[in-house]
Structures are given as C-alpha cells and as structure tokens.
N, C-alpha and C positions, 0 to 999 in steps of 0.2 A: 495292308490291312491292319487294321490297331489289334491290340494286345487283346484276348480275353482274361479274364478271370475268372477265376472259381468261386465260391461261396466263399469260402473261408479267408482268401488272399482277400476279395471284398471289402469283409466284415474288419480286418486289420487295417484296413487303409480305412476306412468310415474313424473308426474309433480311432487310430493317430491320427485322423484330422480334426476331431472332434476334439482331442487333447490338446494338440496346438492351437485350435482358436478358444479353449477356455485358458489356457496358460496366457495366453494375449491378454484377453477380458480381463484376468487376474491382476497380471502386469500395469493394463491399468486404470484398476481399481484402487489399486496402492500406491501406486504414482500419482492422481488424482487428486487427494488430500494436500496432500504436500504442494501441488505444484498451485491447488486452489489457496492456498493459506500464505504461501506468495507471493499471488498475485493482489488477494486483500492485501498482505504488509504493503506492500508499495503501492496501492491505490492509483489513483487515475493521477496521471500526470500534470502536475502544477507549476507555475510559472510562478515561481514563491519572488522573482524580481521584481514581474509586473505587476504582483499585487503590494509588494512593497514599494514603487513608483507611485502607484493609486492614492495608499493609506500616506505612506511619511514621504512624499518626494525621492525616496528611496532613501531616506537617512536610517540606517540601522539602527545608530546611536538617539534617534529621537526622545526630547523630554521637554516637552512644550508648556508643561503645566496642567494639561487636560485631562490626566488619569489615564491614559494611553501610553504605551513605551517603546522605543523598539522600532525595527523598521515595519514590524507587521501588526503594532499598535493593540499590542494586548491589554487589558485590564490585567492589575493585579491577580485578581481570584480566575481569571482564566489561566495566568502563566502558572501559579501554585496548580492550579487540578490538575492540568498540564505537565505539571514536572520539570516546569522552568528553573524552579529551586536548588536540585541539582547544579544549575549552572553559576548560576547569580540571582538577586534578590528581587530584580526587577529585566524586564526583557530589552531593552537599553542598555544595563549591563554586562549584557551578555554577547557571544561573537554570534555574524550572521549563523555559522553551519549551528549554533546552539538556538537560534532562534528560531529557524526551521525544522531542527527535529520537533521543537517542541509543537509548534504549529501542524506539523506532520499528527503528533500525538493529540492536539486537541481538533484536530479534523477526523478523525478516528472517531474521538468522543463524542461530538458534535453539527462534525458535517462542516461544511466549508461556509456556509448563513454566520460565521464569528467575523468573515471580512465584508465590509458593506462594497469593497472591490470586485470579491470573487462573485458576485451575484448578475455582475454587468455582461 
C-alpha cells in the first residue's frame, strides 16, 4: 500500500519540487543566451572550398585584373568593411584561413548574396 501523507509532508514535497523545476527553468534561461550567441558566431555551415572552386578555380592567391581577389574574389571595399585589412591589403594577399575569417565576417554583415557561388 503506498505511503500517505499528511498535509504538511505534502505541501514540502509541492514546494521542493516547484524549487527544482524553477532552478532548471533558471539554469536554462542563462545558459540560453550564451549558448544562442554561439551558435549565431558560427553560423550555418559553409564550404568556403566549394565556393572558392566556383569563384577562382580554387586559386586563393587569385588577381586576374578584374577587381576581384582572392580565392573567394572579394572587392576591395568588401575586404576593407570586412577587416581583411588586418591581414593584407588586398584578399590575394592574404592566407586562405585569413580569407575566410574575413568572408566569415562579411557574411555576418551581409548574408552569403556577396558570392554569386553560394547562391547555386
């Protein structure tokens, strides 16, 4: 035959469990932020190769003459908003992991529409 309880034994077991599922809720409501703001930093998953095969053949070092650079064929004024600058002067200049952050950061700014690749 199961336990009884009293009134009072009751009302202690309602209210610790009421404490533990708001300590939960709590837990993560604060965890939440955090764990949303890095899943934004790292955004949806990019095949920064494929779309440098698309744009340059896959030449990092690309500089064909056409105001594009780079294996992922930035415009000057894209790699500057970008903060390619930090790296080098121009996105050709620069190594691929420095070409991809920067890509990383102007996809943040502008959405992935800067590669006429990612769009396929």
């Amino acid at each position: 035959m199961p336990r009884q309880y009293n009134a009072s034994e009751t009302r202690i077991r309602v209210v610790a469990g009421l404490y533990v599922a708001a300590s939960a809720s709590l837990v993560l409501l604060l965890a939440a932020p955090g764990a949303h703001a890095d899943a934004a930093r790292s955004g949806p998953r990019v095949d920064w190769n494929a779309i440098a095969r698309c744009e340059s053949s896959g030449n990092w070092q690309a500089n064909t003459g056409n105001g594009h650079y780079g294996g992922l064929q930035f415009t000057r004024s894209s790699w500057r908003a970008a903060g390619g600058l930090r790296y080098a002067p121009r996105a050709d200049l620069a190594t691929k992991s420095e070409q991809i952050a920067t890509a990383r950061r102007l996809a943040e700014i502008q959405g992935m529409g800067a590669w006429t690749c990612a769009r396929r």
